[in-house]
C-alpha positions as CSV (number, residue, x, y, z in Angstrom):
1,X,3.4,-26.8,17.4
2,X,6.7,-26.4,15.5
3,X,8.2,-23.3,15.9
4,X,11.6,-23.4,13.9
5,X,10.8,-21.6,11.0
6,X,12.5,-21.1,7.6
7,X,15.4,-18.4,7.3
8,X,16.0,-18.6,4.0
9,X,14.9,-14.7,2.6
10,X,14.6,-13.5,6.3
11,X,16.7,-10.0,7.2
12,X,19.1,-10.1,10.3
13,X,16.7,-9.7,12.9
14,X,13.7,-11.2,11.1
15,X,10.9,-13.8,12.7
16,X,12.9,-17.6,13.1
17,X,10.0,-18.7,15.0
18,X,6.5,-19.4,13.7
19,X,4.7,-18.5,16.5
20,X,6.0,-15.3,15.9
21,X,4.8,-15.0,12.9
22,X,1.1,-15.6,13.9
23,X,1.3,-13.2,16.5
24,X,2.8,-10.7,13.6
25,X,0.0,-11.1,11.4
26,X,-2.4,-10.3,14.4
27,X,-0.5,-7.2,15.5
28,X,-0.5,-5.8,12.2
29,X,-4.3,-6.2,11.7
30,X,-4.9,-4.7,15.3
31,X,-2.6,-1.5,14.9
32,X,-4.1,-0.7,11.2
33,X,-7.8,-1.5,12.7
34,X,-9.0,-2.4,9.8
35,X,-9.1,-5.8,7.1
36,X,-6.3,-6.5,5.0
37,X,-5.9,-8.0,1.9
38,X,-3.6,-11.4,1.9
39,X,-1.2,-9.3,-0.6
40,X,-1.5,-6.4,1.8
41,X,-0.4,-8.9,4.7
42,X,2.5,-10.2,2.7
43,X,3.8,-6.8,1.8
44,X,3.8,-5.9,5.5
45,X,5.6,-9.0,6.3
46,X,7.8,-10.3,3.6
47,X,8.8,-7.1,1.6
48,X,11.5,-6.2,4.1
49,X,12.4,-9.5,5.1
50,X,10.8,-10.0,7.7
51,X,9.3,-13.8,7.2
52,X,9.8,-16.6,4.8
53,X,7.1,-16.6,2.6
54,X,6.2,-20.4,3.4
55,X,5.9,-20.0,7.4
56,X,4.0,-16.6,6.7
57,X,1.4,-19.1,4.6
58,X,1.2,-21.8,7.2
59,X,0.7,-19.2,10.0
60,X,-2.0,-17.3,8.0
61,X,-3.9,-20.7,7.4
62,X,-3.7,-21.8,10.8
63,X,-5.3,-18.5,12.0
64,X,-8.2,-19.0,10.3
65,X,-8.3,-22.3,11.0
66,X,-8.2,-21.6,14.8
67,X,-10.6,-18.3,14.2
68,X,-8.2,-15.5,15.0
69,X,-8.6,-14.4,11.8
70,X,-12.1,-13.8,10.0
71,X,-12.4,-13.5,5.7
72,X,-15.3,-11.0,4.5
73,X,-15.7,-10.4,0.8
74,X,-16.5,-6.4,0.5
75,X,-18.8,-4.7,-2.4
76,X,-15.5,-4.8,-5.2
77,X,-15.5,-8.6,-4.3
78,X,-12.3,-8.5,-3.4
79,X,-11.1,-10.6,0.1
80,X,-10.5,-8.8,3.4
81,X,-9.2,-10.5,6.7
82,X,-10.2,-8.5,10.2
83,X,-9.5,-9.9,13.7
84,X,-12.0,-11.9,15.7
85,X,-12.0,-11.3,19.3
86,X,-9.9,-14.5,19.9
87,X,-7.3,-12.6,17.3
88,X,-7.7,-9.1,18.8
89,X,-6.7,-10.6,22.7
90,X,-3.6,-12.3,21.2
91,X,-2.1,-9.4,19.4
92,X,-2.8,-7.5,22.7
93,X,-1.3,-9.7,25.0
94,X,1.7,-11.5,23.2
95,X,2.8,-8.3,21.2
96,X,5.5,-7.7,23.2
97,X,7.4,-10.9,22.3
98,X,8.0,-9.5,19.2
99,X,11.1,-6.5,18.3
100,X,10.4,-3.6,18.3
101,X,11.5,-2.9,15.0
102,X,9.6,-5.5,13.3
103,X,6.6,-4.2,14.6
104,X,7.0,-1.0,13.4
105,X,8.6,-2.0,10.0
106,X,5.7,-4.1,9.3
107,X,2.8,-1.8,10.3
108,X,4.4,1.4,8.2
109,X,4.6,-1.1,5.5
110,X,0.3,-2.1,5.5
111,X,0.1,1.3,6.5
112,X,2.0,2.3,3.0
113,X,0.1,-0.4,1.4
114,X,-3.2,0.9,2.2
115,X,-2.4,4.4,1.2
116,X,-1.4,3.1,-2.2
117,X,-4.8,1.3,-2.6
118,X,-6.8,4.6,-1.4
119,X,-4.7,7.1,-4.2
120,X,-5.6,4.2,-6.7
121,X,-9.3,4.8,-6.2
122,X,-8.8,8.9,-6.0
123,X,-6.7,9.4,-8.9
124,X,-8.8,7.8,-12.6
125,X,-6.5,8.1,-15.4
126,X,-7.3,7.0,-19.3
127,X,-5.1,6.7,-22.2
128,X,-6.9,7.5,-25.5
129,X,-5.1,6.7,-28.8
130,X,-5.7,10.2,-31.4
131,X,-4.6,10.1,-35.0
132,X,-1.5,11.8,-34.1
133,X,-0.4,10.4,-30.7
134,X,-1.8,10.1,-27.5
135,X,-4.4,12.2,-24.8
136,X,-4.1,11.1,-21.2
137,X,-6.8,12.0,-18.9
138,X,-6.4,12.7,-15.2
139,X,-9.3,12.6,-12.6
140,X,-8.2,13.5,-9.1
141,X,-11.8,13.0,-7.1
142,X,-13.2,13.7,-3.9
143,X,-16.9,13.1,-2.6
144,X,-18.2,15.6,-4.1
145,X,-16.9,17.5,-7.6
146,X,-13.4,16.3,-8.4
147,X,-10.8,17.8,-7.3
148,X,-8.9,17.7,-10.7
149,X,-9.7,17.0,-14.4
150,X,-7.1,17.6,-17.2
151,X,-6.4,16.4,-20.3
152,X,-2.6,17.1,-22.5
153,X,-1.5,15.4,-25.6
154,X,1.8,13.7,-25.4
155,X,3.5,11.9,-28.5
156,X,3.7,8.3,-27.2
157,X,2.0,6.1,-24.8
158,X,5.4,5.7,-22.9
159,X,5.3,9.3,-21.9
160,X,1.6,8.7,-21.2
161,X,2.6,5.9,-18.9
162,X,5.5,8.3,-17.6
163,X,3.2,11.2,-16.6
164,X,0.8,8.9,-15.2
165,X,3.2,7.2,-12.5
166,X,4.8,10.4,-11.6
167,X,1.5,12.0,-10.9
168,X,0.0,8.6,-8.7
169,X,3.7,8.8,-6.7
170,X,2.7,12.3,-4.9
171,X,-0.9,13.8,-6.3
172,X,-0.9,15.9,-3.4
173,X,2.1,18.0,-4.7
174,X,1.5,18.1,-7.8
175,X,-2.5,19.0,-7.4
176,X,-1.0,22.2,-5.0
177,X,1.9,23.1,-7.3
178,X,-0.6,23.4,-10.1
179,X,-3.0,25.4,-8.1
180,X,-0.3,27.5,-6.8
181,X,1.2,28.6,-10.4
182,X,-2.1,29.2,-11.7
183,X,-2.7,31.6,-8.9
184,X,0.3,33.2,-9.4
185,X,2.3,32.1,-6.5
186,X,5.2,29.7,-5.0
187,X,4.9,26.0,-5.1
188,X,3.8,24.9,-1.8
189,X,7.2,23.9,-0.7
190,X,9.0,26.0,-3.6
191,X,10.6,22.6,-4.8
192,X,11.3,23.6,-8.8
193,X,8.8,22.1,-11.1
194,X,10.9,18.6,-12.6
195,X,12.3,18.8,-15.9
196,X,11.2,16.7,-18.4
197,X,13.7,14.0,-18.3
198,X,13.6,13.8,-14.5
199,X,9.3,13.5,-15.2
200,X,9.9,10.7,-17.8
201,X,12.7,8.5,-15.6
């Protein structure tokens, strides 16, 4: 097997070797223990540098070729990759020939990547167009009643779109700090509520 891999794109410090790179994308799967979109993988891997995006390709192909690797389609249709056994045994015993900070740079980033999937299913948002601007909606679920429902009118769809992102960067906060002020107390960290141009940056 070649194992000279591309270094164009790759940080100082970064996979050289393919091999690596297998072993990478097996490691990631095991520590996060559980399947993984191919964008997913790629964020883990390629959005700090880590890998050329051509040897990640070749070494994600030639894991499922060989069976470490095993593709189930889930209710939303979308693609997920898991480990087989075979795969789970070689993250397990060859880990360690990989740094230690591109293991741990590459599972926080799945790790982030799966957080940002799960807050896109909790937090529902809708834009509706009204005669004189524009109402966005904001669902916060949970399993049972949501969490949070509100709607406020703002003049353009930008500040819609403004309001929107701020809120899906840290729901948490912002669901406490508005629960806090409508109980008549501190924020839950008594950061100051963001003024509007900081909210629409």
């Amino acid at each position: 097997m070649e194992r000279n891999a591309f270094t164009q794109g790759i940080r100082p410090g970064g996979l050289t070797d393919s091999y690596e790179i297998t072993v990478l994308v097996c490691y990631i799967l095991d520590q996060t223990e559980q399947p993984l979109t191919v964008g997913q993988l790629e964020e883990a891997i390629l959005k700090d540098g880590l890998a050329n995006y051509f040897e990640f390709a070749q070494a994600f192909g030639r894991l499922q070729q060989e069976g470490h690797i095993l593709k189930e389609t889930g209710k939303d249709s979308i693609e997920r990759f898991s480990l087989s056994p075979k795969g789970a045994e070689a993250a397990r015993v060859f880990y360690d020939s990989l740094p230690n900070t591109v293991r741990q740079m590459s599972v926080e980033s799945a790790r982030l990547a799966l957080l940002r999937q799960r807050r896109e299913k909790e937090i529902l948002t809708e834009i509706e167009k009204t005669a004189d601007g524009y109402k966005l909606t904001i669902r916060m679920t949970d399993i049972g009643s949501d969490l949070l429902s509100v709607s406020m009118f703002l003049p353009t769809k930008e500040e819609c779109e403004a309001v929107q992102k701020r809120f899906r960067s840290d729901p948490a906060y912002i669901y406490q700090s508005i629960l806090a002020l409508c109980l008549g107390e501190n924020g839950p960290d008594e950061r100051p509520v963001p003024h509007r141009e900081k909210l629409y940056d």
